[in-house]
N, C-alpha and C positions, 0 to 999 in steps of 0.2 A: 504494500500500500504506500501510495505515496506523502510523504510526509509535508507539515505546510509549514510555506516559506517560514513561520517566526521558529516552529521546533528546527527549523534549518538552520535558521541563524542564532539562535540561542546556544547549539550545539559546539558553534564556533568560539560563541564568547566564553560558554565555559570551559573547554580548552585553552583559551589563551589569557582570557582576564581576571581578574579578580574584582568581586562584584561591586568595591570600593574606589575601581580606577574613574578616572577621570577621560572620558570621550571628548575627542573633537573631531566632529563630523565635518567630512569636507562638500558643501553642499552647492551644487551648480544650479541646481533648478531644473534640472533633467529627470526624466523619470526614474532613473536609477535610484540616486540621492535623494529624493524624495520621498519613495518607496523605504528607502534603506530608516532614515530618520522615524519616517511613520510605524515602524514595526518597532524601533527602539524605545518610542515613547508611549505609545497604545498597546500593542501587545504585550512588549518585555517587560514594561514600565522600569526600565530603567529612570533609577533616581534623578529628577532634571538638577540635581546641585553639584550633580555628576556627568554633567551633559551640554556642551555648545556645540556651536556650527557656527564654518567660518565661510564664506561666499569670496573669492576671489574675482574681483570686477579687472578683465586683459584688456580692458575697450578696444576690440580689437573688432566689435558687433556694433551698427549702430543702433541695436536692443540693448547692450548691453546698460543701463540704469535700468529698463522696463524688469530685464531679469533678478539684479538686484532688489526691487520693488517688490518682487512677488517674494523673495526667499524674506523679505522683510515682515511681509503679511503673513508666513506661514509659519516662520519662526513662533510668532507672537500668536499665533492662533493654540499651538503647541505647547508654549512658555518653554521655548528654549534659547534662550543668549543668542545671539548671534552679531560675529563678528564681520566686515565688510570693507575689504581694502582692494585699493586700486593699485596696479602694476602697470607698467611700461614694458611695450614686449616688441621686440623689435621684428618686422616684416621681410620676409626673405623666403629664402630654400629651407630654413629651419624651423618656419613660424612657431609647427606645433613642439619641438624640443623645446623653443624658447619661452611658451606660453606656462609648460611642463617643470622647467625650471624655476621662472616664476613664482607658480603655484606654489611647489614645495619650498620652496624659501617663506612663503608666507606662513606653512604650514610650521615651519621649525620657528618662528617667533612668537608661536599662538601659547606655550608654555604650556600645551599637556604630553599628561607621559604614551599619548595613542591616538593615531590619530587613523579614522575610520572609513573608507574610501569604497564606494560601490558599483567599483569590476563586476562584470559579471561573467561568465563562462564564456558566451559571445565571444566578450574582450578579448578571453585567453584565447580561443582560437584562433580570434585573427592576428593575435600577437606573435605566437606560434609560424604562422604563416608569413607573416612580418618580419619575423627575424630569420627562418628559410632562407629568404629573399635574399637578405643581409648578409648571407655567409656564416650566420652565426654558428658559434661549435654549443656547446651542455651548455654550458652558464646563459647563455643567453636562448636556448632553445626553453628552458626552465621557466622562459616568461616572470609569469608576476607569483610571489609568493602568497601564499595564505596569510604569513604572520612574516613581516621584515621585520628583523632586530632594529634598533634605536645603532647608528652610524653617524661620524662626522658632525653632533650637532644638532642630525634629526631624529625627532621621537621615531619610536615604532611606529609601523603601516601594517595596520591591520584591512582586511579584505573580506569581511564576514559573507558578500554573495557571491564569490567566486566559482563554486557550485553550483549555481542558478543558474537559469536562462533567462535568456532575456525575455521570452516570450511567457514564463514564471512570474516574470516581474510585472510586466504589463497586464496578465489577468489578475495579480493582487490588487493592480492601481485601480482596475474597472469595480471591482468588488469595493473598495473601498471608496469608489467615486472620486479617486483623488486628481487633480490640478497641477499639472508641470510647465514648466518651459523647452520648446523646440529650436536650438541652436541650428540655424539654417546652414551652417558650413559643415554640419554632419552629412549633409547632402552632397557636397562639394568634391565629385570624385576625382580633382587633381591629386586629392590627399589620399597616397595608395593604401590607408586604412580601409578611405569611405570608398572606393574601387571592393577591393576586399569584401567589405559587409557586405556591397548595393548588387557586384556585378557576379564576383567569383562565389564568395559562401552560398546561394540561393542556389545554385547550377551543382557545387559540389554535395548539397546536401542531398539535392534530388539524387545525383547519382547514388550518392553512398550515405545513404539515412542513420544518424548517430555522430557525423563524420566531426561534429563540434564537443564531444563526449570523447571522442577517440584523440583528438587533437591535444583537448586537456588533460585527459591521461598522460597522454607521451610527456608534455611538459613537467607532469609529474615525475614521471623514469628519468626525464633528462637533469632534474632537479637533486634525483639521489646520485646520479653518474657526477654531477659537477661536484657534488660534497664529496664523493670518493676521490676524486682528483684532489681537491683541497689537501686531503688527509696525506695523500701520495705524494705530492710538496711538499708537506711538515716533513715526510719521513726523509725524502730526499737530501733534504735541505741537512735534518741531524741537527748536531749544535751550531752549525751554521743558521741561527733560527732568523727571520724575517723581522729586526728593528730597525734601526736605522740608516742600515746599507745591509748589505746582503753580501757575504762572503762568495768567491768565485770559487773558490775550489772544488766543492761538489759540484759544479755546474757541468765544468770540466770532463768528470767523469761521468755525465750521463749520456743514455741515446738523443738524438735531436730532439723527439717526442718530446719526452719525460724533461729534458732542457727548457722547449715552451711552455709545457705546463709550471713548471717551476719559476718562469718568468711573469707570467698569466700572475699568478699567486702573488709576488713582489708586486708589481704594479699596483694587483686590485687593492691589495692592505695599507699600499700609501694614496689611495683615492686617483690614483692616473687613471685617465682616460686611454683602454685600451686601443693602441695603436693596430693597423693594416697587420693582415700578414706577412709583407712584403718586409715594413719596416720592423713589425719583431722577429724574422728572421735574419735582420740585417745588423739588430741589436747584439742577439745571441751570437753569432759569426764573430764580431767586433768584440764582445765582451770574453770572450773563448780563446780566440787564435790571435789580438793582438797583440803584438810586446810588451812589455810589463813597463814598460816608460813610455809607451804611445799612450795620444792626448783622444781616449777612447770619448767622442760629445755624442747623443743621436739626439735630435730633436724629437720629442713625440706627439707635441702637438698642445694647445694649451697652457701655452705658456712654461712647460714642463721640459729641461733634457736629463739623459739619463750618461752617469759618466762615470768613467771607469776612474779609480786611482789606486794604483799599484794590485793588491788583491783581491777589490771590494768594488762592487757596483752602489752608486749614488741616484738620489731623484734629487734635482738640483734647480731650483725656481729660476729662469730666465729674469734676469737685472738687467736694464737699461747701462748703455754704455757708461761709461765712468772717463772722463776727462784727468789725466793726469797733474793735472792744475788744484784739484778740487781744494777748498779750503774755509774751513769755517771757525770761527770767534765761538769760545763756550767759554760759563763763566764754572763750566764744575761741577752746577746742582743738579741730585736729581739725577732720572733716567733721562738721558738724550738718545730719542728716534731718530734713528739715521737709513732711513728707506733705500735714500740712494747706495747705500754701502750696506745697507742685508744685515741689518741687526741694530740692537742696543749697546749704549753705552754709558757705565756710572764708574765713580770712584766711589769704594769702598773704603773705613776706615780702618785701618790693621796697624797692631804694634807690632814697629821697628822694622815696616815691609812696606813698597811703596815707593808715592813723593810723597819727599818731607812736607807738612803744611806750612811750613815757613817758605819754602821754595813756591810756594802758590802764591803766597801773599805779595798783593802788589804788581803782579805777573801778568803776564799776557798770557792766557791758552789759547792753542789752537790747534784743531787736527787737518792732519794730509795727508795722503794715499802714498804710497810708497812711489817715488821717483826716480831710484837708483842712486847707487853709492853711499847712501844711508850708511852709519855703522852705531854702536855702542859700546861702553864698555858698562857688562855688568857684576863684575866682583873686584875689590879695591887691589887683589892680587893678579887679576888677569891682566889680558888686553885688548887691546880694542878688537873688536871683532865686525866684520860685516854684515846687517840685516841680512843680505839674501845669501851668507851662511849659515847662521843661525835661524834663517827660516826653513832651509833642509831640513837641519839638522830635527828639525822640530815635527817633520812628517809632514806638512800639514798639504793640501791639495791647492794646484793653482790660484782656483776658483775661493778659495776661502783666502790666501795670501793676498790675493789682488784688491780685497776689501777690505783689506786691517786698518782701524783707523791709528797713524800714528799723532802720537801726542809732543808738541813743542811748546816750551815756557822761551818767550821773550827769544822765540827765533831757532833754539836747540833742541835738537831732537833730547827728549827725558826719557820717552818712552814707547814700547809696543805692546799690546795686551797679550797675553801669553806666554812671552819673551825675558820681558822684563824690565827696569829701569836702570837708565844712564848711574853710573855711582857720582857723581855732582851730584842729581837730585834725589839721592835718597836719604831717607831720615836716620839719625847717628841713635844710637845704642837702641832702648824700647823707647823711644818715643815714638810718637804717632805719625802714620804715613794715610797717603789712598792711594790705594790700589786699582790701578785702572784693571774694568770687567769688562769684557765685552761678548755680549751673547747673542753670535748670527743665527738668522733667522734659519739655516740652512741645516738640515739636520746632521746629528751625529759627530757636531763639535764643540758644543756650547760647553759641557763639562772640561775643556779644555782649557779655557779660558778663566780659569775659576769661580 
């Protein structure tokens, strides 16, 4: 017998929620969202103190206020909150990632720990068929989950009709007489979703009746095949484990295979936008068989390159060029944001480590990028020594060198963070010094810096 939609959907929440959480329904004014809301507050009677919806206006419709006007009436019909913000989304080849994006950034500011979304089985099919299209391999064949973990910032996504049909949801809406809004670009079949729905799913169902049942199945299998993979890069990987670079030497000794998947896995865990196959085969090749002093860079797209240094693969945020010139007045306080050079910078106070604070008083600061021929000396028994020896010496990767802010009092170089300071400006026995910090934004060197 078949079961109704609310024991369907209850089924889900009790699965995944706890009856205490806190929902925020994502509500467009579609039948879906509509439907989805109506069955959480009439049938489930979920707690309304436990309960908003948040209406994302892309004005990208010129309905789009008429649609907001209605989720305003229906909220209030309901007594459920609801939230209503506007977004800028810019028009192109990507409209609908960019609307997509949007949205869920609106949804990671809405401060609940779930946020409730009404996919429905439909969706997954053509999602499925969508990502086909794509090239996709398991993780993306997997489509949309039931239950996403809480990532990056955003709360869980939860998908309670995922299960349903759509043509499920529509005979709830007529039974309960309920009132939607029709987004007329769901019509619009440049967008090879609505080609999908309008042209392909109708022809493929008649052939193969079930054929939207079978689809979300498979997404299901492809969804335990990708978790197996996951697991098979942990294992690979060993105590080479995925933080803040990813050691190269198992890589090394894998087959090509088991090499991408294990790249696949780095990427996804630092939020990269999975590159071509062409480009992460061109990554892996590079990161494998270059020499161990080649300036391994691959661009992946997003702002993002991926770069070798010596045994270790990096994700490394594209900086704007940097002028050798650079040069800025600080008076000391405080953390100084230094965007242009990939981090922060403060002076800490330490006994008998440092500059002296006598050597500040009075003084000019100011930082510059390193310009060549730089040197210091840092112990009253050495000797002088050259920055860009003692920056070997020090490990550190091009890319992190080329932004070190150096610090001059009244014109001399005192100091480099990490490195250390000129002995003229350091403080004599335990008196008090600061110690320049500096924490790049760049992963997997900030503890270096003290």
């Amino acid at each position: 017998m078949k079961q109704s939609l609310a024991v369907q959907v209850d089924a889900v929440l009790q699965r995944h929620v706890r009856r205490d959480s806190h929902l925020q329904i994502g509500l467009s004014g579609g039948i879906d969202s509509v439907v989805l809301l109506h069955l959480l507050v009439r049938q489930l009677c979920w707690p309304l103190t436990q309960l908003s919806a948040t209406h994302v206006n892309h004005q990208l419709s010129p309905h789009a206020a008429r649609w907001a006007a209605f989720c305003t009436r229906y909220c209030r019909r309901l007594g459920v909150p609801l939230r209503i913000e506007k977004v800028d989304v810019a028009r192109g080849n990507s409209t609908e990632a960019a609307a997509r994006a949007a949205r869920y950034g609106v949804f990671a500011s809405g401060g609940a720990e779930l946020v409730v979304l009404a996919h429905n089985r439909d969706d997954q099919a053509e999602t499925v068929l969508l990502q086909l299209l794509r090239g996709a391999g398991p993780r993306g064949l997997a489509a949309m989950p039931e239950l996403k973990a809480a990532t990056g910032g955003m709360p869980a996504v939860l998908r309670p009709l995922l299960n349903v049909s759509r043509a499920d949801i529509a005979a709830y809406a007529r039974t309960q007489r309920l009132r939607w809004v029709e987004d007329e670009s769901n019509r619009d079949r440049t967008y090879l979703r609505n080609f999908l729905r309008h042209d392909v799913m109708p022809v493929l169902l008649a052939k193969v009746p079930g054929a939207d049942i079978t689809l979300a199945r498979a997404a299901r299998h492809q969804a335990d095949a990708s978790a197996l993979l996951d697991v098979l890069a942990a294992q690979d990987l060993g105590d080479a484990a995925v933080t803040d670079c990813m050691q190269l030497a198992p890589l090394t000794a894998l087959t090509v295979q088991r090499g991408r998947n294990v790249l696949r896995y780095f990427l996804r865990c630092h939020g990269v936008a999975m590159p071509d196959a062409d480009h992460l085969d061109e990554l892996l090749r590079q990161a494998t068989t270059a020499r161990r002093d080649a300036r391994v860079c691959v661009d992946v797209g997003s702002g993002i390159e991926l770069r070798r240094f010596r045994d270790a693969l990096y994700v490394v945020s594209i900086l704007p060029s940097l002028e050798q010139s650079f040069e800025l007045a600080w008076d000391g306080r405080g953390i100084l944001q230094l965007p242009q050079l990939g981090g922060s910078l403060r002076l800490a106070r330490r006994k008998g480590a440092g500059i002296a604070v006598q050597a500040l008083r009075a003084a000019s600061l100011t930082l510059r990028v390193r310009r060549g021929s730089e040197s210091l000396r840092l112990n009253i028994n050495g000797r002088q020594r050259t920055v860009r020896n003692l920056l070997q010496e020090a490990a550190l990767p091009p890319w992190v060198r080329e932004r070190l802010p150096f610090l001059y009092i009244d014109g001399v170089l005192a100091a480099v963070p990490g490195l250390g300071v000129d002995v003229k400006f350091q403080p004599g026995g335990n008196t008090s010094g600061l110690l320049p910090v500096w924490t790049p934004d760049q992963v997997g060197f900030a503890g270096y810096f003290g």
